[in-house]
C-alpha positions in Angstrom: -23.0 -21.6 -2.9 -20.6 -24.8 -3.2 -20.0 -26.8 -0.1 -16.8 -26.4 1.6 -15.3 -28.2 4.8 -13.5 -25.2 6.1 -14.9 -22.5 8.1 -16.6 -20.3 5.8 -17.9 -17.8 8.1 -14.5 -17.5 9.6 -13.0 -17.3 5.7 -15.5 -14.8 4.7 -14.6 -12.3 7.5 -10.9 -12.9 7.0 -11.5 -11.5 3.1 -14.0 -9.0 4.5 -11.5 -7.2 7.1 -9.2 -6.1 3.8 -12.0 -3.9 2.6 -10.7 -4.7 -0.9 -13.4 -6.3 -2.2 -15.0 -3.6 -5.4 -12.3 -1.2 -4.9 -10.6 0.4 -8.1 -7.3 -0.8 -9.9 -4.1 -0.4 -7.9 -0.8 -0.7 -10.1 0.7 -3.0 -7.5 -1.7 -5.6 -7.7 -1.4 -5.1 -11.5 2.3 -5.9 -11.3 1.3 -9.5 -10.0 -0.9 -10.5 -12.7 1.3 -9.1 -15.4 4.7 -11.0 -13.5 2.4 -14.0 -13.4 1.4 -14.3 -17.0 5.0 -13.5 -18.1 6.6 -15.7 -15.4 4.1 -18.9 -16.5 4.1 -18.6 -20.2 -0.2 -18.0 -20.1 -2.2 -15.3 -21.5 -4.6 -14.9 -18.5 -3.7 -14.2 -14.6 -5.7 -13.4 -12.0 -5.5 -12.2 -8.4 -9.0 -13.7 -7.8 -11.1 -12.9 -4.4 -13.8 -15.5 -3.6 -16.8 -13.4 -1.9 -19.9 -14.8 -1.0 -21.6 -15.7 -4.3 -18.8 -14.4 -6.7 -15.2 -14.8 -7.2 -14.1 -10.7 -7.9 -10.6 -10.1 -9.4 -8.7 -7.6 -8.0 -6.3 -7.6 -10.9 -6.5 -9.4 -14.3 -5.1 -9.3 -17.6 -6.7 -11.6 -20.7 -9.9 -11.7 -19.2 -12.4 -9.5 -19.6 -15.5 -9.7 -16.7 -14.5 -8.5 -13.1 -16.2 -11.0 -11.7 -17.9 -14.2 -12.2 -20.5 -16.6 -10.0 -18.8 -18.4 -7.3 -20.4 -21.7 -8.8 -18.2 -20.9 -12.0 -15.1 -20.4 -10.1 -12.2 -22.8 -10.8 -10.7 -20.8 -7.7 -13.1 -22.0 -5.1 -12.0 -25.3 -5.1 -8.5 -24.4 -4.9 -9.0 -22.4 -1.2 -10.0 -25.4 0.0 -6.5 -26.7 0.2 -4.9 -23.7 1.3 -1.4 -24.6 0.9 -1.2 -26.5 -2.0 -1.0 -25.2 -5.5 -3.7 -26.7 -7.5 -2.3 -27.3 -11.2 -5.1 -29.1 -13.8 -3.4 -29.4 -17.3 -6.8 -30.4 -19.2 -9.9 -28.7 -17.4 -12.3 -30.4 -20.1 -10.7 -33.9 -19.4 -11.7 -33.3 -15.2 -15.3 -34.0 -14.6 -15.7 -31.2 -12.0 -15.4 -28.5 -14.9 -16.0 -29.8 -17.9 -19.5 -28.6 -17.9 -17.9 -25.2 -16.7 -19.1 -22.2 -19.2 -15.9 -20.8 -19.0 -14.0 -24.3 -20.2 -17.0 -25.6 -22.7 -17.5 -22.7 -25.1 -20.3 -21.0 -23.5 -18.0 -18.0 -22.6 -15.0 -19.5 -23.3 -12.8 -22.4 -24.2 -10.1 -22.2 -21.0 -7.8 -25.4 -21.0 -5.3 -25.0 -18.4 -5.5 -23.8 -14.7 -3.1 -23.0 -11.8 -4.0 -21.4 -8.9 -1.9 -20.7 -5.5 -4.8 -19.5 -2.6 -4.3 -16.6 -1.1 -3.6 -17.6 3.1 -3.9 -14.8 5.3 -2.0 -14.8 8.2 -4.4 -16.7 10.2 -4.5 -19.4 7.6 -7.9 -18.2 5.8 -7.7 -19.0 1.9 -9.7 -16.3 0.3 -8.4 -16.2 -3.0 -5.4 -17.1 -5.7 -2.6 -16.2 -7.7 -4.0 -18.1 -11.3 -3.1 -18.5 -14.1 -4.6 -20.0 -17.1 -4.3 -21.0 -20.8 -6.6 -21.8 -23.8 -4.2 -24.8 -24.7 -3.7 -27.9 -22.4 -0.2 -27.7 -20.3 2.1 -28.2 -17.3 3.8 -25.7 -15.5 7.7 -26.6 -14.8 9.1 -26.0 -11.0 10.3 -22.7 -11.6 6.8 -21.6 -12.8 5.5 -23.2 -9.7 7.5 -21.7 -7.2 7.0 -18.3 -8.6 3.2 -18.3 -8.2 3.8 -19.7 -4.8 5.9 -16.4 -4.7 3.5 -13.9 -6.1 0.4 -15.5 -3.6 3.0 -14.6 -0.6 3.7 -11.2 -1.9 0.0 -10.5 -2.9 -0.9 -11.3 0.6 1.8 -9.0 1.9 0.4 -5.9 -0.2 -3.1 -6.8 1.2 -1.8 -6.9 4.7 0.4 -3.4 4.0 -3.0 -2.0 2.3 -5.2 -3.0 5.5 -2.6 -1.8 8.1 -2.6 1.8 6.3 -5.8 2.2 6.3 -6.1 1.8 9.8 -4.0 4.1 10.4 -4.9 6.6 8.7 -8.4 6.2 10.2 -6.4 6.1 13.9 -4.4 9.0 13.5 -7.5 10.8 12.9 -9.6 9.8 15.7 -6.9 10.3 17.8 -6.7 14.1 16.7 -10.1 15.3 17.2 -11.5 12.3 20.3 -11.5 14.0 23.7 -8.7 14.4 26.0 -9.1 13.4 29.4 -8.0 16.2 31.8 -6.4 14.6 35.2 -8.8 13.2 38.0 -11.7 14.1 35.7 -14.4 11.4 34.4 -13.4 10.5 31.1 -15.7 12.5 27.9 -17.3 10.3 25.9 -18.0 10.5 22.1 -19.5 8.1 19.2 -17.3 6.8 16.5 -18.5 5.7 13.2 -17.5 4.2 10.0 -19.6 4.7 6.7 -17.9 2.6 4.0 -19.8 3.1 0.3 -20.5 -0.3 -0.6 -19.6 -0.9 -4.5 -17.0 1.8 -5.0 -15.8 0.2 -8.6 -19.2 -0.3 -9.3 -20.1 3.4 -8.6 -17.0 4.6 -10.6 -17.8 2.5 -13.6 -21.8 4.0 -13.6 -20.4 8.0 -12.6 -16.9 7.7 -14.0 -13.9 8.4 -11.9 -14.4 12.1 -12.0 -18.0 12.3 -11.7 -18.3 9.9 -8.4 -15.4 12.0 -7.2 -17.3 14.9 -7.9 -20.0 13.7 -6.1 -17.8 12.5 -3.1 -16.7 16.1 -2.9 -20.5 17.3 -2.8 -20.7 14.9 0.0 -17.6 16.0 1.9 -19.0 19.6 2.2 -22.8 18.8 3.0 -21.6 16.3 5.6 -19.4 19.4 7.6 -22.6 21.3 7.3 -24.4 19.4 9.4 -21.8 19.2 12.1 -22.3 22.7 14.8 -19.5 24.9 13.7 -16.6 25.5 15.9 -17.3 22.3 17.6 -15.8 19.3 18.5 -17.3 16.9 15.9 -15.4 15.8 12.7 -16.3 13.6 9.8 -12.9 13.0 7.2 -13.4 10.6 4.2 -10.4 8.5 3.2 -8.4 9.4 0.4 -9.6 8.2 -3.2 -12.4 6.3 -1.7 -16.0 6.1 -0.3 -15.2 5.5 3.3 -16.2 8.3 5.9 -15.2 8.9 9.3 -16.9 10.7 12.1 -15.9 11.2 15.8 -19.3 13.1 17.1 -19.2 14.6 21.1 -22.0 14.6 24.0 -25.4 14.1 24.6 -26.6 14.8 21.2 -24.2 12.5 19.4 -26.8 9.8 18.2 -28.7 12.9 16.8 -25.9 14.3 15.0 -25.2 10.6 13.3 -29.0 10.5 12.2 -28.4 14.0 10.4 -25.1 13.0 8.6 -27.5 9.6 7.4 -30.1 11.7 6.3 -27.4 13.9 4.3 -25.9 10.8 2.8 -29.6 9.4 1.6 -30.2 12.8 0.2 -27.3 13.5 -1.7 -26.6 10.1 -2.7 -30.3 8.5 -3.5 -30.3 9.7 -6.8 -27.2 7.5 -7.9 -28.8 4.2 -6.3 -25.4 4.1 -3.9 -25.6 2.3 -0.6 -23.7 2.8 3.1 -22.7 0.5 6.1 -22.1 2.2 9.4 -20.1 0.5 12.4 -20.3 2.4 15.2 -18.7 2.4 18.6 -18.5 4.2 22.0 -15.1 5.5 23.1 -13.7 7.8 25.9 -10.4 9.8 26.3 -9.5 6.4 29.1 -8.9 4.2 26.3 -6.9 4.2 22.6 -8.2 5.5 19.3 -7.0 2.1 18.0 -9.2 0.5 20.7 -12.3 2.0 19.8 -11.7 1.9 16.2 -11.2 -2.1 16.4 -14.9 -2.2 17.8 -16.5 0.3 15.1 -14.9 -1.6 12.6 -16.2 -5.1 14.1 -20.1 -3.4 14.0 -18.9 -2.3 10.6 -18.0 -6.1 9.2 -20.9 -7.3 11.3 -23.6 -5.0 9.5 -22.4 -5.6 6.3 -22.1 -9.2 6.6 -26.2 -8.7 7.7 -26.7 -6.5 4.9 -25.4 -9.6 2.1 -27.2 -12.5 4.2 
C-alpha cells in the first residue's frame, strides 16, 4: 500500500461508514460520470473509491475493470491533497506514472488525468470525480469548476444514501425493540447487523435474479428460526445483502448463533461471506442509539476481517 501522510485509518473508516464499497450500479451515480465526460470533453470518468488495496469505481464509463490495485491508482495521490484538483496533462511525461500499466501500454495508453477527491464532511478524501483522456490535454476553468461541482454533489448523494439507510434500519428497530412500561426495569434485547460482504461480486457470479433468489431463500429460513409469535425480528434491506435482527431475553445470544448457522448453511455453497456488529440495547435508550454502536462493532469486525 503507498505511503500517505494523512490519517489513513481515520480515511479508511470515513469510506467504510458509506457501505458503498461493492454495491451494484445506481443511475445517480451514473449521471456523474456521464455529466463528467460530456462536461470535460474525455472519453473516461470515474467516481473512483480508494479502499484498502484497490481503488473500486462506483460509476464509470470508457473503462472497462471495476477496480484496479491501489498501487495503480492515479487517484490515490490525488486524496492526498483533499482540496485541490489534481490536473496532469501528460501522465507519460510525470515520473510518478510513467511506468504506470494503465499509461505505458500494458493495459492501456491513458494520457491525461483530472481528478477532484471526494471530502466527506469531516474532511476525509476517499475518492474522486476523474476524468481522463488517451491524448495529452488541459482542462479550461469551466471544465474545472464543474468537476469541483460533480465531487460536491457526489458527496452529497453518498451522504443522502448513508442517512437512508439508517433510517430505514432505525425505523425498524424501533418497531419491534421493547417498550418500557412505567417504573418498570427496562427489557433488554440484542441488536445485530449482518452485512453480505461483496454484494456486486455475488451478483456478477449468481446474476441479479439468482442472488436475489437466493436472498429470498434466506429471508424465509432466517424467520424459521425465530419462535413464532414472538418478539424477535430479522428484516433485510431492500435490494441488498444487509440483515437486521432485534432478538429478546435470555436466550438472545442463542437465537443469534441459529440465524449464523442458517446463513453458513444456506449460503456456503456460493462461497459468500457475513460481518455481524452487534449491540445491547433497552427500551431506556433510542433505536438510533443502539444502532450507532451495532454499526461501530460492524465497521470494527470488518475492518479485522480485511487486516
Amino acid at each position: 500500500m503507498p505511503t500517505t501522510t494523512h490519517d489513513e485509518a481515520a480515511r479508511q473508516r470515513a469510506l467504510d461508514r458509506y457501505h458503498v464499497l461493492d454495491s451494484l450500479p445506481e443511475g445517480a451515480f451514473d449521471d456523474v460520470v456521464q455529466l463528467a465526460s460530456t462536461l470535460c470533453g474525455t472519453p473516461t470518468a470515474l467516481i473512483s473509491l480508494v479502499d484498502r488495496d484497490r481503488q473500486w469505481f462506483k460509476a464509470r464509463t470508457g473503462f472497462d475493470p471495476s477496480q484496479t490495485e491501489r498501487s495503480a491508482a492515479v487517484c490515490d495521490h490525488a486524496i492526498r491533497a483533499p482540496g485541490q484538483l489534481m490536473e496532469i496533462p501528460d501522465l507519460s511525461q510525470d515520473a510518478r506514472f510513467a511506468s504506470n500499466p494503465y499509461v505505458n501500454g500494458e493495459r492501456g495508453d491513458a494520457r491525461f488525468y483530472a481528478g477532484m477527491p471526494l471530502v466527506t464532511p469531516e474532511g476525509a478524501a476517499i475518492g474522486t470525480v476523474c476524468v481522463l483522456d488517451a491524448a495529452p490535454r488541459e482542462l479550461d476553468e469551466e471544465q474545472r469548476a464543474a468537476l469541483r461541482a460533480l465531487a460536491r454533489l457526489t458527496v452529497t448523494l453518498l451522504e443522502a444514501r448513508a442517512r437512508e439507510r439508517t433510517l430505514e434500519h432505525e425505523a425498524f428497530v424501533a418497531t419491534v425493540a421493547p417498550a418500557s412500561p412505567p417504573a418498570a426495569e427496562a427489557p433488554a434485547y440484542l441488536l445485530a447487523l449482518m452485512e453480505l460482504q461483496d454484494f456486486a461480486g455475488a451478483v456478477g457470479r449468481l446474476g441479479e435474479r439468482g442472488t436475489e433468489k437466493l436472498l429470498q431463500q434466506l429471508d424465509a429460513a432466517l424467520e424459521q428460526v425465530l419462535p413464532p409469535g414472538g418478539a424477535d425480528a430479522v428484516n433485510r434491506s431492500i435490494g441488498s445483502g444487509e440483515y437486521v435482527a432485534v432478538l429478546h431475553g435470555a436466550e438472545a445470544d442463542a437465537a443469534l448463533d441459529r440465524i449464523h448457522a442458517v446463513i453458513a448453511r444456506e449460503t456456503a455453497a456460493h462461497g459468500l461471506r457475513f460481518v455481524t456488529g452487534t449491540a445491547r440495547g433497552s427500551a431506556a435508550e433510542s433505536a438510533g442509539a443502539v444502532f450507532m454502536r451495532a454499526e461501530t462493532d460492524l465497521l470494527d469486525r470488518r475492518a479485522d476481517a480485511t487486516a
